[in-house]
C-alpha positions in Angstrom: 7.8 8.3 13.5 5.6 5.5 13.7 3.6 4.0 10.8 0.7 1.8 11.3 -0.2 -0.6 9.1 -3.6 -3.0 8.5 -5.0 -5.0 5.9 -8.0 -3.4 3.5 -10.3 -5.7 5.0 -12.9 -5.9 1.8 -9.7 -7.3 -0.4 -8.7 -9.5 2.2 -12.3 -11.2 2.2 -11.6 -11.6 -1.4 -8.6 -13.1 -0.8 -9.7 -16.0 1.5 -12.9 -16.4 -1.2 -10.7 -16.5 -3.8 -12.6 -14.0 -5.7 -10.9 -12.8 -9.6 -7.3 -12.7 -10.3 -7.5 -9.4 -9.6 -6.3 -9.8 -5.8 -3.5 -12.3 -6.9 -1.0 -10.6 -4.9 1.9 -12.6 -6.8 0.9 -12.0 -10.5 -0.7 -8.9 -10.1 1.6 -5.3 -10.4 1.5 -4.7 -7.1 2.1 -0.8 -6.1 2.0 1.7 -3.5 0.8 5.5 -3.5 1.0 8.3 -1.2 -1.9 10.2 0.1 -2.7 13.5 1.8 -4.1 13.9 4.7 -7.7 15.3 3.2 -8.4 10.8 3.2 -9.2 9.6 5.6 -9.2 5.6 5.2 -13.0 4.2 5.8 -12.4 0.3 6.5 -15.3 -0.7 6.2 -16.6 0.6 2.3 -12.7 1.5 0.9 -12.2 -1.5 -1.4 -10.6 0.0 -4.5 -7.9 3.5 -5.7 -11.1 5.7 -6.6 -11.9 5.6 -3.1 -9.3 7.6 -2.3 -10.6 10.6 -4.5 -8.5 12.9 -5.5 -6.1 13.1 -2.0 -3.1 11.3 -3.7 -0.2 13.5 -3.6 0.5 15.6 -6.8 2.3 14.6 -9.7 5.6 15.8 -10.4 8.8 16.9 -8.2 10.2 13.4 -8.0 6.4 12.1 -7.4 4.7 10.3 -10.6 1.0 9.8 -10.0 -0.2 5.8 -9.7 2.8 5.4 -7.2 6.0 3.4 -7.6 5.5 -0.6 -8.6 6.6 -2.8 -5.8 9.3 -5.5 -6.4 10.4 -8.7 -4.8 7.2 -9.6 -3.9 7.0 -12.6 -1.5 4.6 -14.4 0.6 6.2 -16.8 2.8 5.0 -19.3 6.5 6.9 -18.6 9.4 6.5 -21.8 11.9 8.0 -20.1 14.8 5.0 -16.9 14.9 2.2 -18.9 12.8 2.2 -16.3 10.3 1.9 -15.8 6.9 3.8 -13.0 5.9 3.2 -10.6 2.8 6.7 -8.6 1.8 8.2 -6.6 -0.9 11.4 -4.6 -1.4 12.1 -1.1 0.5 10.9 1.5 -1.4 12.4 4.8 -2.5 11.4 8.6 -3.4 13.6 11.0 -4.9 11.5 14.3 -4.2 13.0 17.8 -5.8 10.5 20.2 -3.7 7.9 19.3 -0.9 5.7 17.0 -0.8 3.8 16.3 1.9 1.5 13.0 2.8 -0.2 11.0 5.6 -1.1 7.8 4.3 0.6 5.3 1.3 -2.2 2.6 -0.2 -0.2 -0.5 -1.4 -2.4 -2.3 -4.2 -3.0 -4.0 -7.3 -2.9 -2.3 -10.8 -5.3 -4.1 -13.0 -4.5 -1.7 -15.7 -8.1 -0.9 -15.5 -9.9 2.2 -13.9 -9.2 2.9 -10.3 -12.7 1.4 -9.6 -11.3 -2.0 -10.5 -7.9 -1.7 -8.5 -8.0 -2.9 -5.2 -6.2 -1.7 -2.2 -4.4 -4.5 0.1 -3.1 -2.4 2.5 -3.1 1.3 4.2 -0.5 2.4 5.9 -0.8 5.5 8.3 2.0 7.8 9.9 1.2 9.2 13.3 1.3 12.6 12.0 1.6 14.3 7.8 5.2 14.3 6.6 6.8 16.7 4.3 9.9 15.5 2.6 11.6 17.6 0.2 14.9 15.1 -0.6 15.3 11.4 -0.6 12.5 9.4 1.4 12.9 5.3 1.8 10.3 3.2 3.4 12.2 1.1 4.9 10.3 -2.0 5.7 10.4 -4.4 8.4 12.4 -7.2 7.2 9.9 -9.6 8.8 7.0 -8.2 6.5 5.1 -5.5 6.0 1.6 -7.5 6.6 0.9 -10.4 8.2 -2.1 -13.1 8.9 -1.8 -14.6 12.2 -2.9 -18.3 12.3 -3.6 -18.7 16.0 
């Protein structure tokens, strides 16, 4: 199973413009969702949850709507790759029935309307999955995102 990953490319422009507090990565509650396969991520307009619609997977069976908040958030340089590196700890599911997804949206809760939280990151798997037990994403321990300085 592979999962792709890349930067929401609106957010990161807000980032490097240091645009509202609302893309402070470290301050903000940073948290990712799951999403069905009916989204399909538009890089160059999605900037914010409500573009998602109504495709995030359905609340309930061991799934609570809004996604799970991330923790251990870090952003460190690595000299040896030129990279700056975004990470957080693994995350964990504990479905009681089905649930089936394509894509999980990591991004900032402003506590807001979905119109005012921003998406950071869109991760894809190479084909839906349907888990019905336990699911971790287990990330790399080298970062789930990265900007290369070279």
């Amino acid at each position: 199973m592979a999962i792709t990953v890349k930067w929401v490319p609106l957010t990161l422009e807000k980032i490097v413009e240091q645009v509202g507090n609302d893309v402070n990565f470290l301050t903000g509650t940073a948290k990712i969702l799951l999403v069905t396969s009916g989204w399909t991520p538009a890089f160059d307009t999605d900037d914010f949850i409500n573009d998602i619609g109504a495709n995030e997977v359905a609340n309930g069976n061991g799934y609570a709507t809004g996604g799970v908040t991330l923790t251990t958030k870090t952003i460190t340089y690595d000299s040896a790759s030129d990279q700056v590196r975004v990470d957080f700890d693994d995350v964990q599911w504990l479905f009681t029935a089905s649930k089936t997804w394509r894509y999980a949206v990591v991004y900032i809760d402003t506590a807001g309307a979905a119109s005012t939280d921003p998406m950071y990151a869109v991760l894809t798997w190479d084909s839906d999955q349907s888990v019905s037990t336990t699911y971790t994403l287990a990330l790399d321990p080298a970062g789930l995102l990265y900007i290369d300085a070279t």
